[in-house]
C-alpha positions in Angstrom: -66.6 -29.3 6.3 -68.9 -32.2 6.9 -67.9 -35.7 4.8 -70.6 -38.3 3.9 -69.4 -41.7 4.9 -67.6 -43.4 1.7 -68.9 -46.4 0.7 -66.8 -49.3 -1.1 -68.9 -51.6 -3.4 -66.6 -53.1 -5.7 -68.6 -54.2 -9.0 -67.7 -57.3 -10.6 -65.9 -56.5 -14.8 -67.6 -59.2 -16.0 -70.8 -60.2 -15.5 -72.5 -63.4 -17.1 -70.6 -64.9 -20.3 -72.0 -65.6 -23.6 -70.7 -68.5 -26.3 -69.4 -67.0 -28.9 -71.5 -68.8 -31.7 -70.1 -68.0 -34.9 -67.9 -65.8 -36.5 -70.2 -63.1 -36.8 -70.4 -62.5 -33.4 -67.0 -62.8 -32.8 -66.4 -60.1 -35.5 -69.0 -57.8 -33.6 -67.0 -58.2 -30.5 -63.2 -58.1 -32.5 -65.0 -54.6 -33.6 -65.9 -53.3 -30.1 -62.6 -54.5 -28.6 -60.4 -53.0 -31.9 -62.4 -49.3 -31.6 -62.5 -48.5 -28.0 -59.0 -47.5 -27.4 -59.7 -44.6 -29.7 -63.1 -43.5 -28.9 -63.4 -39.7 -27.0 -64.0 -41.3 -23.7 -60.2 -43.0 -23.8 -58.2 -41.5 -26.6 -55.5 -43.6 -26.2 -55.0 -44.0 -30.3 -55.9 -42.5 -33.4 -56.8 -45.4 -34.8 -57.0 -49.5 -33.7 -54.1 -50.2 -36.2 -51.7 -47.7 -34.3 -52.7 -48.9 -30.7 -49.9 -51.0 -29.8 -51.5 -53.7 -28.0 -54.1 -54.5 -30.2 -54.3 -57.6 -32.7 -56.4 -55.1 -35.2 -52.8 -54.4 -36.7 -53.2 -58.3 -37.6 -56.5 -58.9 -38.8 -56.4 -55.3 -41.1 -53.3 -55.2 -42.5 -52.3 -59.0 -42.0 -49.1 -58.0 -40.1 -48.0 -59.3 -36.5 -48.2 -56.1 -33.9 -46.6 -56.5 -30.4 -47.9 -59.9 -29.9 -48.2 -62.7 -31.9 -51.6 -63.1 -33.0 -53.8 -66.1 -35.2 -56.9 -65.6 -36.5 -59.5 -67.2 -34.8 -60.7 -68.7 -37.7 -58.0 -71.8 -37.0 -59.8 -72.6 -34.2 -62.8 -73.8 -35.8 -61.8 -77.7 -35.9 -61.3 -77.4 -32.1 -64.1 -78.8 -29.8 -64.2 -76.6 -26.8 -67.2 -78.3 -25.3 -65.3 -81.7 -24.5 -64.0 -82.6 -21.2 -60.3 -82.2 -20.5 -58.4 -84.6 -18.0 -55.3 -84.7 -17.2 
């Protein structure tokens, strides 16, 4: 048997970042995050209220999961673009 020479090329998770400007958007991404644990490809859960590490448990039913979670709406009063020194 003849083996072709393995290659490592480690690709990066994240690539680029985007602001999150407004709630809408964050609701699209809440959405992706919430229904990938039970799509075909991962089937970890039959739905994102029963996965157990997932804040859709939260923002669906209004009950605290595993972690404690707030909704992001709270965070609207807080400037993320200012400078922080210590």
């Amino acid at each position: 048997m003849k083996f072709g020479k393995i290659v490592l090329n480690p690709v990066p998770v994240f690539i680029g970042r985007k602001e999150c400007n407004g709630n809408e958007f964050i609701l699209q991404k809440l959405n992706y995050i919430y229904n990938n644990p039970f799509v075909a490809k991962w089937q970890l859960s039959i739905n994102a209220i029963e996965y157990p590490d997932s804040s859709a448990k939260f923002y669906i039913c209004g009950e605290q999961g595993k972690y404690p979670v707030m909704n992001f709406r709270e965070l609207d009063d807080i400037n993320l673009n200012s400078n922080f020194k210590e």
